[in-house]
C-alpha positions in Angstrom: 0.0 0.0 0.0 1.1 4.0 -1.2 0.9 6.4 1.4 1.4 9.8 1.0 1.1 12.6 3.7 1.8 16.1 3.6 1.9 18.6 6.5 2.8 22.3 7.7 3.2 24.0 10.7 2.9 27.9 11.2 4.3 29.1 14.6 1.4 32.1 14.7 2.6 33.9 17.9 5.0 32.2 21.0 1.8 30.8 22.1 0.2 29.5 19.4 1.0 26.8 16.3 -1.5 26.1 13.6 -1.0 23.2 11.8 -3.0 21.3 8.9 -2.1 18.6 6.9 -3.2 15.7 4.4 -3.1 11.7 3.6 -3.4 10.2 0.2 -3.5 6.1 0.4 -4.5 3.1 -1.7 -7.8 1.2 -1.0 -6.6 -1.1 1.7 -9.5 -3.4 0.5 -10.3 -5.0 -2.7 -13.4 -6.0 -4.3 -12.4 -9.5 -3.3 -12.2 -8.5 0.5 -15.6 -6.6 0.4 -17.9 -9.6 2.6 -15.0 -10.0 4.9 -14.9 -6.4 5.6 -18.4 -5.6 6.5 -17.8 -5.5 9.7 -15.1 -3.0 9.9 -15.0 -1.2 6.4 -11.9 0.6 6.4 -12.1 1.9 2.6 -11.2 5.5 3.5 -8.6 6.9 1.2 -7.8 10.9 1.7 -8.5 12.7 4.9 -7.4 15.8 6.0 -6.5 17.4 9.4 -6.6 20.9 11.5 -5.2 21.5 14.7 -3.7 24.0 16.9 -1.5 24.1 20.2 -1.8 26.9 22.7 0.9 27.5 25.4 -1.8 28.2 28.3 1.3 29.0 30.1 5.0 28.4 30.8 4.6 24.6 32.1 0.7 24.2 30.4 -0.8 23.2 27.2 -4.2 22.8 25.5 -4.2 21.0 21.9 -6.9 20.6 19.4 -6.8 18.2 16.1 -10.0 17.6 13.9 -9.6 15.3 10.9 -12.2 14.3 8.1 -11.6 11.3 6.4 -13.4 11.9 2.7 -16.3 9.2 1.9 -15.5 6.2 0.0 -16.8 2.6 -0.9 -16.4 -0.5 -2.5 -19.0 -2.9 -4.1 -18.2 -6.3 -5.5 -20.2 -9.3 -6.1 -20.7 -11.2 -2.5 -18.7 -13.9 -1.4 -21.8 -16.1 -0.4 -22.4 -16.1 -4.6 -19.6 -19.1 -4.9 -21.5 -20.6 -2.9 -24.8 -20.7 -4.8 -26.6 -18.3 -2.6 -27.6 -15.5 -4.7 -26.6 -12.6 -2.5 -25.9 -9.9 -5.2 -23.4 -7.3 -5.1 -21.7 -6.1 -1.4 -20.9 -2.7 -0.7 -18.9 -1.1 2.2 -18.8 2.6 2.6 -17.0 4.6 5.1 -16.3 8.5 6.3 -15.2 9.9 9.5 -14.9 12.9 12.0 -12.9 13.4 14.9 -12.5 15.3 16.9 -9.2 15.2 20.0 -8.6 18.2 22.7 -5.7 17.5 25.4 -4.2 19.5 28.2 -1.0 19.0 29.2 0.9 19.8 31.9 4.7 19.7 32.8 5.5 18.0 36.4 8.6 19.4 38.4 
C-alpha cells in the first residue's frame, strides 16, 4: 500500500501553532475482500486534518486536532455467490470525523 502525507506548521505567535495537513493512500481493501470487511470497512482513502496548540502557560498546554476522512466505498459481487446463494453485489462505505482536545501539563 502508497501512502502519501503532507503537513505544515505555522508558529502564529509564542503561544500558538497552527498546523494542517493531508493523507493520500491506496484502497486497503479490494473487491475480493468486500464480505469480509463488513464488519469493519476501512475503505477511506484521503482525509485531512486541522489542529492547533496553545501555550496556556510556561509549564501548560491545551491542543486541538480535527480530521475528516473523505467518503468512499467498495462494491463487488458477495462472497456467499460461490457458494450458490444469490446474495448480489456487497458494498462497504465509510467516512469519518474526529474530533481530539488535550491539556497538558509539565510535572517538576
Amino acid at each position: 500500500m502508497n501512502v502519501f502525507k503532507l503537513g505544515a506548521e505555522y508558529q502564529y505567535s509564542p503561544k500558538l501553532a497552527l498546523r494542517a495537513g493531508y493523507n493520500h493512500t491506496d484502497n486497503p481493501i479490494q473487491g475480493r475482500d468486500v464480505t469480509f470487511n463488513m464488519i469493519a470497512p476501512g475503505v477511506v482513502k484521503d482525509h485531512a486534518t486541522l489542529g492547533f496548540s496553545y501555550n496556556l502557560s510556561k509549564d501548560s498546554e491545551l491542543t486541538m486536532a480535527y480530521m475528516h476522512a473523505f467518503k468512499n466505498s467498495v462494491e463487488a459481487s458477495s462472497l456467499f455467490n460461490r457458494f450458490g446463494v444469490p446474495a448480489g453485489n456487497d458494498r462497504i462505505q465509510m467516512y469519518e470525523n474526529s474530533l481530539g482536545i488535550a491539556y497538558s501539563m509539565k510535572l517538576k
